[in-house]
C-alpha positions as CSV (number, residue, x, y, z in Angstrom):
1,X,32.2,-13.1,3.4
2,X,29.1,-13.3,5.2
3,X,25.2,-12.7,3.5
4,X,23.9,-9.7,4.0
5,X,20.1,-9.1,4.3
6,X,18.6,-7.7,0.8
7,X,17.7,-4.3,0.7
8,X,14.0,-3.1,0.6
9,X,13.8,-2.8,-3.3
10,X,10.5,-0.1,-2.7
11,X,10.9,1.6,0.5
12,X,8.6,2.1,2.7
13,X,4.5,1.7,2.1
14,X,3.2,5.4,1.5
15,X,-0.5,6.1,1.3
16,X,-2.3,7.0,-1.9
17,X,-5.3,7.6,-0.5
18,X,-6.3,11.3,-0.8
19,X,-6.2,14.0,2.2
20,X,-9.0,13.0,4.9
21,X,-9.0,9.2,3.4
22,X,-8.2,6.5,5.8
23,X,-8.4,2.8,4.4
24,X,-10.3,0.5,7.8
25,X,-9.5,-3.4,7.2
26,X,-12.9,-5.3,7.8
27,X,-15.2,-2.3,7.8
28,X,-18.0,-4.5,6.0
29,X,-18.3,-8.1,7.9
30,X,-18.0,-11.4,6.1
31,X,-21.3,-12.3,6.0
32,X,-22.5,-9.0,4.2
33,X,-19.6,-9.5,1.8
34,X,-21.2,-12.9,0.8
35,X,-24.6,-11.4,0.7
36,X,-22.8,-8.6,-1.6
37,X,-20.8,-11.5,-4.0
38,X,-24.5,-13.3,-4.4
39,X,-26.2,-10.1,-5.9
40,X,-23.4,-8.5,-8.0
41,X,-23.8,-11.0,-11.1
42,X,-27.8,-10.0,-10.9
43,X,-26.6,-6.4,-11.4
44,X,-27.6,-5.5,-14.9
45,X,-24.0,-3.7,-15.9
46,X,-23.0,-2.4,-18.8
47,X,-19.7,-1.2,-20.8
48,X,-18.4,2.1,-19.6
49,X,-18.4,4.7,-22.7
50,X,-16.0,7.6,-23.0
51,X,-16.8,10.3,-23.6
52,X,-18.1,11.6,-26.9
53,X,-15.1,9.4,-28.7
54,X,-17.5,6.5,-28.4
55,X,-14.6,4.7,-26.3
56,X,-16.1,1.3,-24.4
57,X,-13.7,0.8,-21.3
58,X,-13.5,-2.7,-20.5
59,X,-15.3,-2.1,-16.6
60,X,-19.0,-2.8,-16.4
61,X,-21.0,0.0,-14.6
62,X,-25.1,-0.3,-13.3
């Protein structure tokens, strides 16, 4: 009895992105993404509120 290879458990990758949407790897170079990661803490962001349920989401928005 010989192993067998195991079986894709998900299938095959299938886009989310909405019609038109294409997702392009590397589109902002690594030394503007470092420029980028230096100024987000400055950013003065703020809890995300629901609505008129007076919700606070947990992401922080400028």
């Amino acid at each position: 009895m010989g192993i067998s290879a195991q079986a894709d458990l998900f299938g095959a990758a299938t886009s989310a992105l909405p019609a038109g949407f294409r997702y392009q790897p590397d589109v902002v170079p690594e030394d503007v993404q470092s420029d980028l990661l230096r100024e987000l803490p400055q950013l003065p962001l703020k809890p995300f509120k629901y609505g008129f349920e007076g919700i606070t989401g947990g992401k922080g928005v400028a």
